[in-house]
C-alpha positions in Angstrom: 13.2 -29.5 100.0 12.5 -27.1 97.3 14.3 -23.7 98.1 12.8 -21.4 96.0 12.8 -17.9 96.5 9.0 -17.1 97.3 7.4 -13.7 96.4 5.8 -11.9 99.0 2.3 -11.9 99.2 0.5 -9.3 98.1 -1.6 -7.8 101.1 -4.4 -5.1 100.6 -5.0 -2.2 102.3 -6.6 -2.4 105.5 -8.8 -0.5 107.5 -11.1 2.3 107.0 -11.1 3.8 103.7 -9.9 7.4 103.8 -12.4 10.4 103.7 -12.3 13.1 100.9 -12.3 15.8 102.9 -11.4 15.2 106.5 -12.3 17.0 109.8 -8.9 18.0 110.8 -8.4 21.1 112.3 -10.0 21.5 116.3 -10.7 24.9 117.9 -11.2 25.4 121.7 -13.7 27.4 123.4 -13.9 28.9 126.8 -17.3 29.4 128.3 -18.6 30.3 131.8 -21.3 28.1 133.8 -24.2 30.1 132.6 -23.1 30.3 128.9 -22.3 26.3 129.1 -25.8 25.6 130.4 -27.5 27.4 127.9 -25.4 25.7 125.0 -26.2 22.5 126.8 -30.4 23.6 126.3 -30.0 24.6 123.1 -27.8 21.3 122.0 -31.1 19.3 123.1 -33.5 21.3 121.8 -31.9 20.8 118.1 -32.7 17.5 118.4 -28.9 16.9 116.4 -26.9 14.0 117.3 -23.9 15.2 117.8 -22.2 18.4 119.3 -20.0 19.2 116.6 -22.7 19.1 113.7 -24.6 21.3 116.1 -21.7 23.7 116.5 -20.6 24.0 112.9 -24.4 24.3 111.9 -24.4 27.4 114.4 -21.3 28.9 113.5 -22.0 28.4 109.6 -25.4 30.1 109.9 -27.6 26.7 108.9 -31.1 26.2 110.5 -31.9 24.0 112.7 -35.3 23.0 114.1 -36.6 23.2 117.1 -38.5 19.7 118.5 -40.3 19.5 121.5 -42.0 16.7 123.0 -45.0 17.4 125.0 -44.9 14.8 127.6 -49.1 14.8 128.0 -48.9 14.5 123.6 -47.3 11.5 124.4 -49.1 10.3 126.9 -52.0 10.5 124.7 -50.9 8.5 122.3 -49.9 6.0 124.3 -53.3 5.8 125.8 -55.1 6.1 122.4 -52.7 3.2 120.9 -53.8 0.8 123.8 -57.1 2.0 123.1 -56.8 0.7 119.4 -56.0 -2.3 120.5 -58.5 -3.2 122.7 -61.4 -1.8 119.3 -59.0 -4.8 117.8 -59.6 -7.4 120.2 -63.2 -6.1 120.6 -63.8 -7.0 116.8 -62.1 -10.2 116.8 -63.7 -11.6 119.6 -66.8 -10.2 118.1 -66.7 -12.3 114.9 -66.2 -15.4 117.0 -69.5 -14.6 119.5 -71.0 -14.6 116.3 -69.5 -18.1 114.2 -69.9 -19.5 117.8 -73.9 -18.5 118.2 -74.7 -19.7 114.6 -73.0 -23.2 114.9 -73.7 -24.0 118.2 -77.8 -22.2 118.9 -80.9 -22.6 117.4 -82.0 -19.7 115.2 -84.2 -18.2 117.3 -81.7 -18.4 120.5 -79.0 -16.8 118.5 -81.1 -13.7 116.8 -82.5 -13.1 120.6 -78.3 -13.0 121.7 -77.5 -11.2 118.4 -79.8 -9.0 119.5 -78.4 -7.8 122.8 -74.7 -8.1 121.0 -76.2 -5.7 118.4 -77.0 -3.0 121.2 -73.5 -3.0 122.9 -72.2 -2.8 119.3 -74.0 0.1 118.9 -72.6 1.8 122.4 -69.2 0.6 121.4 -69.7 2.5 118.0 -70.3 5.6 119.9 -67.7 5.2 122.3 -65.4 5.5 119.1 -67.2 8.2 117.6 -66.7 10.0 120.5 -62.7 9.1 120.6 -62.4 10.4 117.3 -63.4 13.7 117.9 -61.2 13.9 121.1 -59.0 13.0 118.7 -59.3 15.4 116.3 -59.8 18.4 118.8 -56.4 17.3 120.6 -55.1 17.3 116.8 -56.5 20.8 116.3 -55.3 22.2 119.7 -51.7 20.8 119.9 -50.7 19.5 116.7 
């Protein structure tokens, strides 16, 4: 056997790479009930992720915003997504009334149904008017 004195292998750093400027140095505060729950409500209406970019944004003088979610905002949109769908649906189930009454009806029998399908199209187009300006108004009034 070959007993030669082997080098030891070269092994790289592991782990995290070191920070430039770390977060070292931890203060404590005291703080009643009262004075803890209103930190607590203005931590969440920040909207920051975290409590210490919250507190050193506070004690540093930056801004923060505000956010508040309306829960009837939200609740519209929900509602006026779902509606957008179904406008989708509507109009892709209206192109194939429409292949479908041309291939498979004479051309009188088809204008007569295009006909009626021409009328609901009509109410469905007012439907939508009438969502946009609910729309807009709630835009107007909350946004």
């Amino acid at each position: 056997m070959n007993e030669e004195k082997r080098e030891p292998r070269k092994r790289g750093k592991g782990g995290r790479p070191p920070k430039n400027d770390p977060a070292k140095h931890r203060l404590t505060v005291n703080l009643t009930d009262t004075q803890h729950a209103g930190f607590l409500a203005m931590f969440e209406q920040s909207g920051v992720s975290s409590l210490s970019a919250f507190i050193s944004a506070r004690i540093f003088g930056d801004e923060f915003r505000v956010v508040k979610t309306d829960a009837s905002a939200v609740e519209f949109t929900a509602k006026l997504t779902a509606l957008h769908s179904q406008f989708r649906s509507v109009g892709v189930n209206y192109n194939q009334i429409v292949k479908e009454l041309h291939s498979n009806f004479g051309e009188k029998k088809a204008l007569a149904l295009l006909y009626k399908l021409e009328k609901a199209t009509v109410e469905l187009a007012g439907i939508g008017r009438e969502v946009m300006q609910l729309c807009e108004l709630f835009k107007a009034k909350y946004l």
